[in-house]
C-alpha positions as a printed NumPy array, in Angstrom:
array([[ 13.949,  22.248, -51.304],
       [ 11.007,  19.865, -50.659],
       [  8.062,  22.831, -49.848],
       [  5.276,  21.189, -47.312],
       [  1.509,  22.912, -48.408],
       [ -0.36 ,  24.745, -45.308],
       [ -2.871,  22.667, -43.759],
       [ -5.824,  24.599, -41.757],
       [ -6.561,  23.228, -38.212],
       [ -9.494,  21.783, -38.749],
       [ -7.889,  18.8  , -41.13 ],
       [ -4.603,  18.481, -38.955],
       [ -6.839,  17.107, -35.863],
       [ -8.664,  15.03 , -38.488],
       [ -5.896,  13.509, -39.949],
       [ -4.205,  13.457, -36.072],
       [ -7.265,  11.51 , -34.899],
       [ -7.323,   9.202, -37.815],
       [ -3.795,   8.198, -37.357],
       [ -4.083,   7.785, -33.416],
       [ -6.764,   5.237, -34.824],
       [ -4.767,   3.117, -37.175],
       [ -0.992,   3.647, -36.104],
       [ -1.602,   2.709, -32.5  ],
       [ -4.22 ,   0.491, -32.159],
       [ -3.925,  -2.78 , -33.341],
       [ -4.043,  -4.247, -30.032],
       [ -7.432,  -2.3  , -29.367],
       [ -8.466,  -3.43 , -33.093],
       [ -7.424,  -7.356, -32.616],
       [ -9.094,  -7.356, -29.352],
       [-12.373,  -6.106, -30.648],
       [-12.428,  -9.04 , -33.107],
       [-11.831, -11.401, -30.374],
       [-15.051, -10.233, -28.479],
       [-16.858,  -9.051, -31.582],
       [-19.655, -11.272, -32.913],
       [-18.115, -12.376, -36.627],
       [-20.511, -11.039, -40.027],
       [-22.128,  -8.103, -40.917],
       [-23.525,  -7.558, -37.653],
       [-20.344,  -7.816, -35.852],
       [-18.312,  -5.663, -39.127],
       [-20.826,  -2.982, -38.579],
       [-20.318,  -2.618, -34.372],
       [-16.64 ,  -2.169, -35.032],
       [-17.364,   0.151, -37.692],
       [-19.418,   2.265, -35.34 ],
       [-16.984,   2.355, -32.718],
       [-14.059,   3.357, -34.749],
       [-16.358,   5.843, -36.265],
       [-17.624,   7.221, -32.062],
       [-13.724,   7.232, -31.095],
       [-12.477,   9.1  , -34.167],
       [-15.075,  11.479, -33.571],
       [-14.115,  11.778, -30.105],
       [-10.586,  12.186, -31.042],
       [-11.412,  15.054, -33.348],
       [-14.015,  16.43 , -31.084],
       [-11.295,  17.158, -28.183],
       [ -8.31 ,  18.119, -30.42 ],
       [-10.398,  20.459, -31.964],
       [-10.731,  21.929, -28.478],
       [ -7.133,  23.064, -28.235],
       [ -6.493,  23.341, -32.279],
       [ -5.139,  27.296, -31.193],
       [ -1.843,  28.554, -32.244],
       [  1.187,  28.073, -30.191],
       [ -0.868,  24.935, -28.559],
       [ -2.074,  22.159, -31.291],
       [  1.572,  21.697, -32.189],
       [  2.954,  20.824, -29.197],
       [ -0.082,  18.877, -27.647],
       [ -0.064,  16.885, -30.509],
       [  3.674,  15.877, -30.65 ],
       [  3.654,  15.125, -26.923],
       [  0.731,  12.798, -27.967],
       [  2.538,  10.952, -30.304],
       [  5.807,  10.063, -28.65 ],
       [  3.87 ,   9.302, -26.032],
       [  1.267,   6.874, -28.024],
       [  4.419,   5.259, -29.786],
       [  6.013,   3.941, -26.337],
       [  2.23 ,   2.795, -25.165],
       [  1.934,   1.057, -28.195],
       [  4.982,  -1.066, -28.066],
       [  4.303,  -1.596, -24.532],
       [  0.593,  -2.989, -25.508],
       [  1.927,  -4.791, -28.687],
       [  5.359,  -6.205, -26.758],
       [  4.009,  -7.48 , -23.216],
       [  0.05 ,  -7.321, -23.393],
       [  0.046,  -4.041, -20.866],
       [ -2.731,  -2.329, -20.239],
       [ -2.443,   1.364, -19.869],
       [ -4.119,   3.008, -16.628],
       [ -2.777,   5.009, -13.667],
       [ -1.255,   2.411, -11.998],
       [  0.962,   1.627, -14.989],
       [  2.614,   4.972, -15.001],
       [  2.66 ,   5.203, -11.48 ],
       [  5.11 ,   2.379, -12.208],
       [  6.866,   4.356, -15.024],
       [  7.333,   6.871, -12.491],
       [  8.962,   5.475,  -9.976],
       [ 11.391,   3.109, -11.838],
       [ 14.951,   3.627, -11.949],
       [ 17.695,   3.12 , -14.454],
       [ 18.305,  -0.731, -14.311],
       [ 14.497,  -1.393, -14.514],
       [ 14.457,   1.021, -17.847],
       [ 17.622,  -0.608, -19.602],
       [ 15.59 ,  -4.498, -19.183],
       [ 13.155,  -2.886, -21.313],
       [ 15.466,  -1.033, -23.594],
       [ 15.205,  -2.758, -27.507],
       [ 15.697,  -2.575, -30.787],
       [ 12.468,  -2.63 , -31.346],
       [ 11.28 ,   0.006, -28.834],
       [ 13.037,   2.666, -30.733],
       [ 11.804,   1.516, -33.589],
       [  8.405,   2.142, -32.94 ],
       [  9.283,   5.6  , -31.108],
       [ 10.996,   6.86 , -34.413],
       [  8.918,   5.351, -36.896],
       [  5.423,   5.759, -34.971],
       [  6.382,   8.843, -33.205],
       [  9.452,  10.832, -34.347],
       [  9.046,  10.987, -38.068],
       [  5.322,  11.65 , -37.769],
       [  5.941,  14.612, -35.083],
       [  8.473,  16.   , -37.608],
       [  5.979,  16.194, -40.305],
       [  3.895,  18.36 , -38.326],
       [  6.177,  20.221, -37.001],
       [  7.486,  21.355, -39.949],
       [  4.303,  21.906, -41.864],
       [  2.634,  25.388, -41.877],
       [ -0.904,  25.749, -39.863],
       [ -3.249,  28.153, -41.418],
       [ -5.231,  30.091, -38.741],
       [ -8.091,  32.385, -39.638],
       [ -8.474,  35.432, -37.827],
       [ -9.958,  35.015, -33.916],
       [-13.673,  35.096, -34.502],
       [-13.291,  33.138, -38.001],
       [-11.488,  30.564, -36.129],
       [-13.881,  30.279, -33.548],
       [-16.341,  29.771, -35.642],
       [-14.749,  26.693, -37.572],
       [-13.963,  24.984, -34.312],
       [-17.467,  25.433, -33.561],
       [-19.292,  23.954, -36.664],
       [-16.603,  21.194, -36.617],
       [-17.505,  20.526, -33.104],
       [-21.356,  20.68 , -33.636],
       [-20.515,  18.407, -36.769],
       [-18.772,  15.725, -34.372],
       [-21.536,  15.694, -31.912],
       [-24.221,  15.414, -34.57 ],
       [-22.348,  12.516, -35.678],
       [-21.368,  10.921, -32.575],
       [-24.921,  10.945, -31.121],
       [-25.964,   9.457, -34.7  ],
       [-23.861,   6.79 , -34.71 ],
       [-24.356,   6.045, -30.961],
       [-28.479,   5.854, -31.48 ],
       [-28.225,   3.726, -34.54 ],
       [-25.948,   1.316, -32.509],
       [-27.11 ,   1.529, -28.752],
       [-27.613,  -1.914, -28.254],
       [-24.131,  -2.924, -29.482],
       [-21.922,  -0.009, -28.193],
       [-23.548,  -0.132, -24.875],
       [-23.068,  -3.658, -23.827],
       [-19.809,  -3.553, -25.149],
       [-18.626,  -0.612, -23.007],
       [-20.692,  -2.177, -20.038],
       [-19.045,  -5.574, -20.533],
       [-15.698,  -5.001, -21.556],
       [-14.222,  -2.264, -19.412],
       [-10.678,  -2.892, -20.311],
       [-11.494,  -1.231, -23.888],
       [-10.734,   1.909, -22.1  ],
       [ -7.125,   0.925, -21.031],
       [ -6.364,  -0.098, -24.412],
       [ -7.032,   2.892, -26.309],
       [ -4.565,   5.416, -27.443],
       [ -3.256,   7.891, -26.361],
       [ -6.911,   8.22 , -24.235],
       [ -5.367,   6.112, -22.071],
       [ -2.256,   7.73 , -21.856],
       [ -3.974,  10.872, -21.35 ],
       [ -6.118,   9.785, -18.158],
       [ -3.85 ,   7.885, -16.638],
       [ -0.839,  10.906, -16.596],
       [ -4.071,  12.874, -15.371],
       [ -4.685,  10.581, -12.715],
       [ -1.046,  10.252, -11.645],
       [ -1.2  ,  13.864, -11.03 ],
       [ -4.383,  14.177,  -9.3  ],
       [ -2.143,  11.443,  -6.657],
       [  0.859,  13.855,  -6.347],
       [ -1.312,  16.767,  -6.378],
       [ -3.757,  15.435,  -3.754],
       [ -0.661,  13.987,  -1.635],
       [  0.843,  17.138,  -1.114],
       [ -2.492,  19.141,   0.033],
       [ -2.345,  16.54 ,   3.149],
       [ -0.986,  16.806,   6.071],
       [  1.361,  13.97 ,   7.219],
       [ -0.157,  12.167,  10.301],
       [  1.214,   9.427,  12.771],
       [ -0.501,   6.596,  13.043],
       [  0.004,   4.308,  16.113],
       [  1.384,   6.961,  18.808],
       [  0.039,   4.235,  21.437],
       [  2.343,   1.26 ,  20.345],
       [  4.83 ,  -0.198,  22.962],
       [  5.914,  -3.448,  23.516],
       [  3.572,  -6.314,  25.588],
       [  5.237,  -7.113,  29.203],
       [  6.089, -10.036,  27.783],
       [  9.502,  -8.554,  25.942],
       [ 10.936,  -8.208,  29.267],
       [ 10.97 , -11.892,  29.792],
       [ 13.087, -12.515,  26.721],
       [ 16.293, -13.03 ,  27.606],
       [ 18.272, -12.956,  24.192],
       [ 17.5  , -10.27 ,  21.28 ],
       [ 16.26 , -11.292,  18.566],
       [ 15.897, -10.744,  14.781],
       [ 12.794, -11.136,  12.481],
       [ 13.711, -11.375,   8.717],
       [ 11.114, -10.217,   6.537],
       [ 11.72 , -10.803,   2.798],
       [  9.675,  -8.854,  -0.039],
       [  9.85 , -11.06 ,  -3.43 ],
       [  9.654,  -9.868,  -6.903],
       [  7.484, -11.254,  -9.417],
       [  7.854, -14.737,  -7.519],
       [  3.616, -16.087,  -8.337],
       [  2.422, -19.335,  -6.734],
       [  1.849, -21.556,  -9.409],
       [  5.788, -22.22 , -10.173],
       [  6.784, -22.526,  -6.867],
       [  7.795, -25.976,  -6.265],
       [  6.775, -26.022,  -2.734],
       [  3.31 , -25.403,  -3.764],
       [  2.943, -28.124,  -6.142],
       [  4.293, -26.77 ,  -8.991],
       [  5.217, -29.94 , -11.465],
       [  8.785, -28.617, -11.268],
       [ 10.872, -28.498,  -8.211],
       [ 11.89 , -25.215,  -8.061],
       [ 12.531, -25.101,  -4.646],
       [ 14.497, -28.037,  -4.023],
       [ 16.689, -26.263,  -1.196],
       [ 13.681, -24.831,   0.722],
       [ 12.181, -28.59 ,   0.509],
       [ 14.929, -29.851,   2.852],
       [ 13.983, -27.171,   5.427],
       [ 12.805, -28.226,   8.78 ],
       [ 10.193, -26.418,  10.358],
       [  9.404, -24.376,   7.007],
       [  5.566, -23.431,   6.514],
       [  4.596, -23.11 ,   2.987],
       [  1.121, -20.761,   2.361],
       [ -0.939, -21.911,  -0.367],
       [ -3.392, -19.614,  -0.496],
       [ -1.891, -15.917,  -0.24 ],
       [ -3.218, -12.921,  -2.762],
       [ -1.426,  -9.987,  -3.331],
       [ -3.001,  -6.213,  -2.882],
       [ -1.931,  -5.119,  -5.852],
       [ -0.338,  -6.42 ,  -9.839],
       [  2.34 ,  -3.997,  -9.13 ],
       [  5.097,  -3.262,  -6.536],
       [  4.238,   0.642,  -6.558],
       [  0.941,  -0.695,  -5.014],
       [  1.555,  -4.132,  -3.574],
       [  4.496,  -2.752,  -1.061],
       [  2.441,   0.148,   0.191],
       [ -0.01 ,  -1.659,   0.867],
       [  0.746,  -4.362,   2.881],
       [  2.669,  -2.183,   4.956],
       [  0.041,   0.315,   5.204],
       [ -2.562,  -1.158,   7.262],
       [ -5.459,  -0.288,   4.668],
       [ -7.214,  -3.819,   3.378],
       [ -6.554,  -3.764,  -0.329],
       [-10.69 ,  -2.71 ,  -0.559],
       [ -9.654,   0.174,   1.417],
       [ -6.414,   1.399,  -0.003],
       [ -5.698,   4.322,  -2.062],
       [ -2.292,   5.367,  -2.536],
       [ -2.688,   9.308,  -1.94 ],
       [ -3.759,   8.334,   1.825],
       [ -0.949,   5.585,   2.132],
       [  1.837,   8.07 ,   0.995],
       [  0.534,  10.676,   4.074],
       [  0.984,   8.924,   6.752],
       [  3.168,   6.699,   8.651],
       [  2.884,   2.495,   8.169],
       [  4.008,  -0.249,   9.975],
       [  7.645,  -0.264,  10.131],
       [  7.015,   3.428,  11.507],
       [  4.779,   1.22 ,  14.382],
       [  7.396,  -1.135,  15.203],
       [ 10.127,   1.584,  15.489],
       [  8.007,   3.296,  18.022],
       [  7.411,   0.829,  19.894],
       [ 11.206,   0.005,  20.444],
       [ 12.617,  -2.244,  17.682],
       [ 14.808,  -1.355,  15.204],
       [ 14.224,  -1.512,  11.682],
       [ 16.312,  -2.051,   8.805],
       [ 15.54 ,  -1.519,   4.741],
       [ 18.111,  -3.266,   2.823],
       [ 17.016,  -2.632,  -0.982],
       [ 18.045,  -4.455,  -4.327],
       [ 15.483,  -3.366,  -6.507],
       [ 13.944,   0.271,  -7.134],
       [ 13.309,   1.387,  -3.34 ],
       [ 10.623,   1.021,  -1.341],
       [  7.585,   2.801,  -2.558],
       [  7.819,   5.441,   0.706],
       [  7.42 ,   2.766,   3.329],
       [ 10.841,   2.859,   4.744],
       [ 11.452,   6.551,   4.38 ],
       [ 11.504,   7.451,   8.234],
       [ 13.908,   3.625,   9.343],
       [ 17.556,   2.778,   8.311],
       [ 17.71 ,   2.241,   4.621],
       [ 20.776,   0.743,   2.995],
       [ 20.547,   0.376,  -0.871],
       [ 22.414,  -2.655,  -2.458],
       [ 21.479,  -3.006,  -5.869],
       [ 24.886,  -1.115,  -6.826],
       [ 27.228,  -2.911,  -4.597],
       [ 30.956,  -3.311,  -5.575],
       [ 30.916,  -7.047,  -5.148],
       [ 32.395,  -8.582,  -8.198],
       [ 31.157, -12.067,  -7.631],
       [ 27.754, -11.011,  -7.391],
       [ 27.732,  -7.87 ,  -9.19 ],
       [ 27.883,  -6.853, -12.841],
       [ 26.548,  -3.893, -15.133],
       [ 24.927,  -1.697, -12.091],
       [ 23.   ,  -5.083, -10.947],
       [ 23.241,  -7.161,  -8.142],
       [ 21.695, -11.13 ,  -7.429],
       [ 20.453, -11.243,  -4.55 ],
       [ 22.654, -12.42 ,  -2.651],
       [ 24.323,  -9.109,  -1.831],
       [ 20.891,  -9.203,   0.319],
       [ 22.862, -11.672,   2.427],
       [ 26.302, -10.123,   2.643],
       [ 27.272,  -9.232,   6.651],
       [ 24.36 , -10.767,   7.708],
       [ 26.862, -12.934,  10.128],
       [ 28.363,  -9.906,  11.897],
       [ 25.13 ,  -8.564,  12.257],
       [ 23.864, -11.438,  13.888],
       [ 26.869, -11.203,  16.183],
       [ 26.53 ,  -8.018,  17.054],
       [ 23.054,  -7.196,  17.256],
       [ 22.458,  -4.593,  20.38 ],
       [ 18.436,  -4.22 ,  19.328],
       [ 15.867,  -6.762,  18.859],
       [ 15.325,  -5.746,  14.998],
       [ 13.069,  -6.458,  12.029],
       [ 15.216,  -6.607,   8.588],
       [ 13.024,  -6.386,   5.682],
       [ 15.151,  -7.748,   2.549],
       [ 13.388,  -6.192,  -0.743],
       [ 14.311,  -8.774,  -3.618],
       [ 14.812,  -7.911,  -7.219],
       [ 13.941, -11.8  ,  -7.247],
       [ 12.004, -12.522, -10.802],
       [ 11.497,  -8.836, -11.804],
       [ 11.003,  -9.745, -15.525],
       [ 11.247,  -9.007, -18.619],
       [ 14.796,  -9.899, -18.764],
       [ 14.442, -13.104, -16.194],
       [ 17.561, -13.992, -17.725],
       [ 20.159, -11.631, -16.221],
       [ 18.17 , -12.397, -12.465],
       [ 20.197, -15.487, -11.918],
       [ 23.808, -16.739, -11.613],
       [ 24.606, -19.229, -14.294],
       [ 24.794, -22.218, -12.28 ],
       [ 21.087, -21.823, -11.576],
       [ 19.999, -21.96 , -15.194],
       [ 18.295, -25.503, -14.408],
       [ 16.043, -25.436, -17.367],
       [ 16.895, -24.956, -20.928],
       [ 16.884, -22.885, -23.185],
       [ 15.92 , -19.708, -22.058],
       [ 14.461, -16.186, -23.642],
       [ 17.778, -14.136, -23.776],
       [ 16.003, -11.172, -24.409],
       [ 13.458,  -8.702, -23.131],
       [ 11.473,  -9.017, -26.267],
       [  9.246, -11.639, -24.461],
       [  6.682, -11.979, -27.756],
       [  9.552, -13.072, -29.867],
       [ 10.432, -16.258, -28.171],
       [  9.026, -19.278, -27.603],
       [  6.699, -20.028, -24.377],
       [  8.378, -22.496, -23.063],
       [ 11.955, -20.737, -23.308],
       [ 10.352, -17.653, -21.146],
       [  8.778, -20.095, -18.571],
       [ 12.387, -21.607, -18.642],
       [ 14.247, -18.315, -17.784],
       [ 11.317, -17.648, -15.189],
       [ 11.671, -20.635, -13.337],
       [ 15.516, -20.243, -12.616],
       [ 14.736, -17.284, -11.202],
       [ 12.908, -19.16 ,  -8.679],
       [ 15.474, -20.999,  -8.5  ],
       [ 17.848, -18.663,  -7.593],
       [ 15.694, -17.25 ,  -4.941],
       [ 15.409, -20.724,  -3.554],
       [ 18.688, -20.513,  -3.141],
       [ 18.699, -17.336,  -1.463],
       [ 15.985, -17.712,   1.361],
       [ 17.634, -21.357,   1.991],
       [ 20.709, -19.604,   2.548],
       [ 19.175, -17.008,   4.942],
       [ 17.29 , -19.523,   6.879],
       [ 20.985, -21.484,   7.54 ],
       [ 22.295, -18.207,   8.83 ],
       [ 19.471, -17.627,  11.091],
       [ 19.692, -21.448,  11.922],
       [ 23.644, -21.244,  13.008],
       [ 23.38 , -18.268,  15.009],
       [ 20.033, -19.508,  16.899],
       [ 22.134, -20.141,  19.878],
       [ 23.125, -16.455,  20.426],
       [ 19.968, -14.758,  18.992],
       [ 16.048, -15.497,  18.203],
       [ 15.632, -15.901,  14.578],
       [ 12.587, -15.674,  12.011],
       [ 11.632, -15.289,   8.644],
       [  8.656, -14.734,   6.516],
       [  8.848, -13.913,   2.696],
       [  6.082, -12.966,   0.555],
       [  6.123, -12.288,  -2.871],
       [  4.88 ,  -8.548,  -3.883],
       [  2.412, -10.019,  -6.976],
       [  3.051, -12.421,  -9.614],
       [  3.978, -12.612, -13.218],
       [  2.317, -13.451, -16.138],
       [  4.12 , -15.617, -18.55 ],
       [  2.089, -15.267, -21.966],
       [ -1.289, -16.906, -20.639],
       [ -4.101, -15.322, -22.538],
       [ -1.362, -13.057, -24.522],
       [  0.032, -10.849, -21.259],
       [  3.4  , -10.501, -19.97 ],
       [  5.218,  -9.285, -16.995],
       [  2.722,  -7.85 , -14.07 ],
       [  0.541,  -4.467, -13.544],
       [ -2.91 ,  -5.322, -15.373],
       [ -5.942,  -4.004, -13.449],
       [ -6.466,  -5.627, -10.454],
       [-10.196,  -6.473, -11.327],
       [ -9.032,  -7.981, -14.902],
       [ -5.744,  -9.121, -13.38 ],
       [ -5.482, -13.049, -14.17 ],
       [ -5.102, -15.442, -10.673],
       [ -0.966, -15.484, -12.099],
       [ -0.607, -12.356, -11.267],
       [ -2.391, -11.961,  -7.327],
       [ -1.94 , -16.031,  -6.373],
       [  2.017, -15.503,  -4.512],
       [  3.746, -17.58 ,  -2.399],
       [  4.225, -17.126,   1.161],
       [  6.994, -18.876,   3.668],
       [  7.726, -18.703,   7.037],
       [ 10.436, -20.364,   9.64 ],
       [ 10.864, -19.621,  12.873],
       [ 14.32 , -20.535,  15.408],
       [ 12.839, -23.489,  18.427],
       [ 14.364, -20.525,  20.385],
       [ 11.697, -17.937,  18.14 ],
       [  9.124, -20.272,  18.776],
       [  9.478, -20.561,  22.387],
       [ 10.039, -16.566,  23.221],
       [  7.145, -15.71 ,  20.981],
       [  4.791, -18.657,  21.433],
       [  4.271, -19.543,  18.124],
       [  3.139, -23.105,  17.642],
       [  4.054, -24.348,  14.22 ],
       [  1.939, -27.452,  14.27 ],
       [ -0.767, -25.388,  14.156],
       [  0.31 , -22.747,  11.769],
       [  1.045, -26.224,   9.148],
       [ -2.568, -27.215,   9.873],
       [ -4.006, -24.007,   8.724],
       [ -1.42 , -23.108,   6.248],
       [ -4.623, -23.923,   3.386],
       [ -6.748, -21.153,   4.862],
       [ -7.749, -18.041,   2.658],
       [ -5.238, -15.395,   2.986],
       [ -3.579, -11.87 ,   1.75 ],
       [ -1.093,  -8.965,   2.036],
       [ -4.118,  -7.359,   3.918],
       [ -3.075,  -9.948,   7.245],
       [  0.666,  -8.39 ,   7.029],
       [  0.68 ,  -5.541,   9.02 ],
       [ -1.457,  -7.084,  11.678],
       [  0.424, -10.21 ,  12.09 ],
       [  3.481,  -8.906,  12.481],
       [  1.908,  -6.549,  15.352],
       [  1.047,  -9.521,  16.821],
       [  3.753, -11.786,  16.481],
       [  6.241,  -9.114,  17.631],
       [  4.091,  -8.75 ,  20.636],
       [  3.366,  -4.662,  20.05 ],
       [  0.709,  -3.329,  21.766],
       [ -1.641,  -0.653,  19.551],
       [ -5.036,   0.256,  19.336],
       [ -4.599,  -0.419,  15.42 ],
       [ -3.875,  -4.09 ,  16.057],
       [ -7.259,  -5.973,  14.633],
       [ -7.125,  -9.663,  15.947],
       [ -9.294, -10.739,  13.267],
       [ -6.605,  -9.953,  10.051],
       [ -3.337, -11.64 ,  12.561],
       [ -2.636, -14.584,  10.412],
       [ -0.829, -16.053,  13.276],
       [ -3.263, -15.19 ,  16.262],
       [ -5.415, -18.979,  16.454],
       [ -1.69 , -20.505,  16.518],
       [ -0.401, -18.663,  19.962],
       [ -1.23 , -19.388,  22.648],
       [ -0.177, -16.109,  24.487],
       [ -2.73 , -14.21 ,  22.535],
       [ -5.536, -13.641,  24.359],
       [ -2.604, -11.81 ,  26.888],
       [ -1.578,  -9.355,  23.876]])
């Protein structure tokens, strides 16, 4: 039987940090040529930093080479670098807290769209068989003092060298940290390693917080008792829907041709999102906090909009195809759909959206409350755009029929992406005809706004979830709609004119929660004039 020679520690974390260098780094390594000056001069930077980050590698494994410790710190290190890699290599991700925040809080369907082939290739061949090795080769350890003596000359040894190489190459190394801050993201498993740290500090910090209510003053403006019929406001969160291919906005494909024979339907063209990802973008807009302000751990501890409106006397409905709502609807109804038995709309644990739709009519006849409804779309949620979308809305051809974005051509993924949009053209036309036909018996509205956008390949990224500050516009631009009943209109004193005269004007997921204060007439000392998207365009305002 095949005998495997002791190693001591001190070349294990060398030979660890050398391979965390070469086996999972290529995107790091192709990006630094892209930036890199070409020659000698530019050869020489990116032999310096490989040089500083090996060093650093070795420098902080040495720190926990102990028995009973290296072993497993170093195998959770490399299953975990394997799936960042593909992740970098497949999509054009970049790893930071946010990123595994989303990782977190997915659930199954969202993992089996980015289930592959490939992906467990690169976790057995990158990760498995390489964690094997070591964990079947013998570690020599000295005894204690001996031991802590190696780790302590190796240490000095990486220091020496690390200040060496960083004074030789100050100039270089310095403006390229200073000027390329996504270097950090890229780099693994560092990155893998901060971000889980950060994710913790969230959980950790969340639960030293109390809970607190926000809004304890909200009630309704006299004006509700005037109304004489209830009324329903529709509130749809998109997926993944971005700006520049919606048709309505002047996309060179009509993508919305359904929504383009709506009367009375206000197209946004200028709307950002808070966040590249859902697990930010749909706690914050419902939060309150301006994206500036937001952090997540203060978000998750106390209460948000929805929690506002209930108070002050409306009901409020979740209905949920996609992965929940990010803690937003955790204290109002909640009805999850994404699993529904329909077999027309339903197949393998997914739903279309649709299902978003279904007894939407007997609601509407029934309603005892005047209610908000927020819909929460799995709309373009990518990487398989593919499987988003009935057949009969595949309007462009061919299509990426596969999750393995990098492997097919640009134009077949844009393809696939746009019949999403399609499809959700489809859907919010539909909605808007039910609130249309039952206008006579109850005041209806709708807004949708996208939760971020998508990237489609432009400058080598995929899917969403890229640092907000390096995001690309593809990613924040998102479209925004609204429609409101003539009976709406009226009750609420909305003047449309005026909303399609300023529908070019600057705005974000920041002016959600205050609009819909204002539009729904509730009365709060949190209510902030300035962010109510619809405020210039009533009338009744200055009464609020």
């Amino acid at each position: 039987m095949f005998k495997i020679k002791p190693l001591r520690a001190e070349w294990v974390t060398l030979l660890a940090s050398l391979y965390f260098l070469i086996a999972f780094n290529s995107v790091l390594w192709t990006h630094l040529s892209s930036i890199v000056a070409p020659g000698a001069s530019g050869l020489l930077l990116r032999l310096a930093f490989g040089v500083l980050i090996f060093c650093a590698f070795n420098l902080v494994l040495t720190l926990v080479a102990f028995r009973g410790v290296l072993k497993p710190v170093l195998i959770v290190l490399l299953m975990a670098g394997a799936g960042a890699a593909y992740f970098m290599n497949q999509y054009g991700v970049l790893i930071d807290v946010g990123m595994l925040r989303n990782t977190a809080e997915t659930n199954a369907a969202e993992v089996r769209d980015l289930l592959s082939l490939k992906l467990g290739l690169y976790i057995v061949v990158l990760g498995l068989l390489p964690a094997l090795l070591l964990y079947y080769t013998p570690i020599n350890y000295r005894v204690w003092y001996r031991e802590l003596f190696g780790k302590l000359l190796a240490s000095v040894t990486c220091v020496a060298l690390l200040g060496v190489v960083a004074l030789l190459n100050y100039q270089g190394l310095a403006s390229l940290f200073r000027n390329h801050h996504e270097i950090r993201l890229m780099l693994v498993p560092s990155n893998v390693v901060g971000a889980s740290i950060g994710y913790v500090g969230e959980q950790v910090g969340t639960a030293a917080k109390p809970f607190a209510k926000i809004g304890e003053d909200a009630q309704r403006a006299p004006g509700w008792q005037q109304h004489a019929r209830k009324s329903l406001t529709v509130l749809v969160v998109g997926e993944s829907a971005r700006a520049q291919n919606f048709g309505l906005l002047g996309y060179s494909r009509d993508t919305t041709p359904e929504l383009s024979k709506q009367d009375g339907l206000i197209a946004f063209t200028d709307v950002h999102s808070c966040g590249t990802e859902t697990a930010v973008s749909v706690p914050c807009m419902f939060s309150g906090f301006t994206r500036k302000d937001y952090q997540a751990t203060k978000a998750k501890n106390q209460e948000g909009l929805l929690d506002v409106l209930q108070r002050a006397g409306l009901a409020v409905h979740w209905r949920d195809n996609q992965s929940g709502c990010k803690g937003t609807c955790d204290r109002v109804q909640f009805e999850d759909v994404s699993n529904g038995k329909d077999t027309d709309l339903c197949t393998n644990s997914e739903c279309h959206d649709e299902i978003l739709l279904k007894g939407l009519d007997a609601m509407l006849d029934n309603l005892q409350q005047d209610t908000v409804l927020v819909l929460h779309q799995m709309g373009s949620h990518g990487p398989e755009y593919f499987k988003r979308y009935p057949m009969k809305y595949e309007h462009f051809t061919p299509v990426c029929p596969s999750n393995a974005l990098n492997q097919c051509s640009e134009q077949s993924i844009i393809n696939a992406y746009d019949n999403t949009l399609v499809y959700t053209d489809h859907v919010l036309s539909s909605l808007i005809d039910v609130l249309r036909s039952k206008q006579d018996k109850v005041d209806t509205a709708m807004l949708y706004i996208s939760d971020h956008g998508e990237s489609l390949g432009e400058y080598n990224l995929f899917l969403h979830g890229t640092p907000y500050m390096l995001a690309p516009e593809q990613q924040k631009h998102v479209p925004m709609l609204a429609w409101f009943s003539d009976s709406y209109r009226k009750e609420f004193a909305v003047d449309t004119d005026c909303l399609n005269t300023a529908r070019n004007e600057p705005l974000s997921q920041d002016n959600l929660f205050h609009s819909l204060l204002g539009l729904l007439q509730v009365r709060t000392s949190l209510y902030d004039q300035q962010l109510d998207m619809f405020a210039s365009c009533r009338p009744a305002v200055a009464q609020h």
